[in-house]
Structures are given as structure tokens and as C-alpha cells.
C-alpha positions in Angstrom: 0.0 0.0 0.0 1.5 3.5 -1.2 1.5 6.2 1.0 0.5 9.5 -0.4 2.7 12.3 1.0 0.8 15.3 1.2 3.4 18.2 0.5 1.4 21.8 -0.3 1.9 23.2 -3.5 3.6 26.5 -3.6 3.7 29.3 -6.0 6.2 32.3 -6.3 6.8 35.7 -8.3 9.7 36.9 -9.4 9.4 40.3 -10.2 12.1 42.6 -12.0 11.8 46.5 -12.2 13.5 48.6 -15.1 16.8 48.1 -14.1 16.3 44.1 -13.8 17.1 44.3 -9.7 14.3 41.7 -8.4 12.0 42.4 -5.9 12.8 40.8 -2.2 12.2 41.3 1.5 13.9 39.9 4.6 11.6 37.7 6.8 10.9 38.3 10.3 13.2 36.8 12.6 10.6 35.1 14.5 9.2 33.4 11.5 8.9 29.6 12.5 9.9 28.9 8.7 13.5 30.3 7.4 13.7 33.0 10.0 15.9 36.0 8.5 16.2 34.5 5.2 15.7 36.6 2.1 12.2 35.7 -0.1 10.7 36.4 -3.1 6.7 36.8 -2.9 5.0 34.0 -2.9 3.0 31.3 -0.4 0.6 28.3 -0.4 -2.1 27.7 -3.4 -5.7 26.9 -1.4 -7.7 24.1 -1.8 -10.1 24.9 -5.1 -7.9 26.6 -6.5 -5.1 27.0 -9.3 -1.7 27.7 -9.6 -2.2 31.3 -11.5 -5.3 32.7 -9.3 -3.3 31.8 -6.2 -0.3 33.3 -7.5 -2.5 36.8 -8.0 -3.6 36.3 -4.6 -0.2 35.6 -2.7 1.4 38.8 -4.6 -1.6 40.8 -3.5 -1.7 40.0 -0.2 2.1 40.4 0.5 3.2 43.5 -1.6 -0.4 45.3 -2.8 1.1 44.6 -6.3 -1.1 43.9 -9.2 0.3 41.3 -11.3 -0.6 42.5 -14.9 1.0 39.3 -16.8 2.4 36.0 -15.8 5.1 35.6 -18.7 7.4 32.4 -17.9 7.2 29.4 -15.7 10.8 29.7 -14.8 11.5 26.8 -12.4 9.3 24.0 -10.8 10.4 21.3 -8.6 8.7 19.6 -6.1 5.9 21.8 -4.7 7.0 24.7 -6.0 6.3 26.6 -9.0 8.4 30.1 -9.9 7.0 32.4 -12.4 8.4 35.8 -14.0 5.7 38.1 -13.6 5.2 41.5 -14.7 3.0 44.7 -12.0 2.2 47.5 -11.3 1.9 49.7 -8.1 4.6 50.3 -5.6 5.7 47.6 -2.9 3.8 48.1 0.2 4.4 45.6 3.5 1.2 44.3 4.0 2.0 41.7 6.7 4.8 43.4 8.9 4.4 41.0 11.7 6.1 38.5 8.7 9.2 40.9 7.3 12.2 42.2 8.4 12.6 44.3 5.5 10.5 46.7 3.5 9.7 44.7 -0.1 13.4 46.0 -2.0 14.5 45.4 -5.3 17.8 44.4 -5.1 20.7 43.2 -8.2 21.4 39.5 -8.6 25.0 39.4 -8.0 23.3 41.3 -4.1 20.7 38.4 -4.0 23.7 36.0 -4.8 25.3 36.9 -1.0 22.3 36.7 1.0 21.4 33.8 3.0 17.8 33.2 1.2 14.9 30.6 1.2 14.6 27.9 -0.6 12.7 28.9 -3.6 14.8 32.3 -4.5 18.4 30.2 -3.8 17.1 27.1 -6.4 16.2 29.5 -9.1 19.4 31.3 -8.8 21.1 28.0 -8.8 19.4 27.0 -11.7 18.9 29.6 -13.7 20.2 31.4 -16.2 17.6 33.9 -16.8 18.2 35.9 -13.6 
């Protein structure tokens, strides 16, 4: 008998401005998941419903951005999808109980030296379009 492993699945946004720095903040220290790590926007997709909606939804709840077009599914491995998106509106800090940081866009090579989560370190692992 197979056991079914029930891992969430997880979307995330990265988002470039004009001078291709992508957008990050710092989590809180007290986050029980990667405390102090750098992230990119992103969290769990909801039972009911898909990949894209939740995506919307994760973005807006976290920065206030408006995601205006989802253009490339950059990366996905296990649970976790990354997408390039493209917004509009300014980074806001909607849940400041859960950053560190304001939401920052910050160069690559930056993003490179700074101890991040999971899903922002893979993608810069294993991509070449960052």
C-alpha cells in the first residue's frame, strides 16, 4: 500500500523592475519557517484553486502589487512553482508581523550573497535567466 505524502503546493513571483534588480524582503526573525532568510513573494495555493489565481492572490496579499502578466514558468520542482511576472503599483508591506525588511528590489550578484529561502536560492542555482 502506497503512501501519499501530502506536500502543499507553492507558487512564487519573481518580479524585475526597469533596471532588472528583483524584488525581495527579509523575513521576520521570529518566522517559525526560514527566519531572516531573504524571499521572493510567494506562499501556499488553497484548496479549489489553481496555480495562477493563487499566485495573483499571494502577490496581492504580501506586496499590494497587481500582477498584470504571468510571462514564464521559470522553475518548478517539487511543490513549488516560480514564475516571471510583470505589475504595477509600488511595494507596500502588507503583513509586517512576517518581514524584516520593506519589499526592495535588489541586483542579482546582491541576492547571490544573501542567506535566502529555498525557492529564490534554487532559481538562482538554476537559472540562467536571472
Amino acid at each position: 500500500m502506497k503512501s501519499k505524502i501530502n506536500c502543499p503546493s507553492v507558487v512564487a513571483a519573481i518580479i524585475f523592475d526597469k533596471k532588472g534588480r528583483v524584488l525581495v524582503s527579509q523575513r521576520s526573525p521570529n518566522s517559525k519557517l526560514y527566519p531572516g532568510k531573504w524571499q521572493v513573494p510567494g506562499g501556499k495555493v488553497e484548496k479549489g484553486e489553481n496555480h495562477l489565481d493563487a499566485l495573483k492572490r499571494e502577490v496581492k496579499e504580501e506586496t499590494n502589487l497587481e500582477i498584470i502578466s504571468i510571462n514564464n514558468l521559470l522553475i518548478r520542482w517539487f511543490g513549488v512553482a516560480i514564475y516571471q511576472v510583470e505589475v504595477v503599483g509600488e511595494a507596500k508591506v502588507m503583513e509586517p508581523a512576517k518581514v524584516n525588511t520593506k519589499w526592495e528590489y535588489m541586483k542579482v550578484e546582491e541576492l547571490q550573497k544573501k542567506d535566502t529561502t529555498p525557492t529564490p536560492s534554487e532559481l538562482l542555482k538554476r537559472s540562467t535567466k536571472l
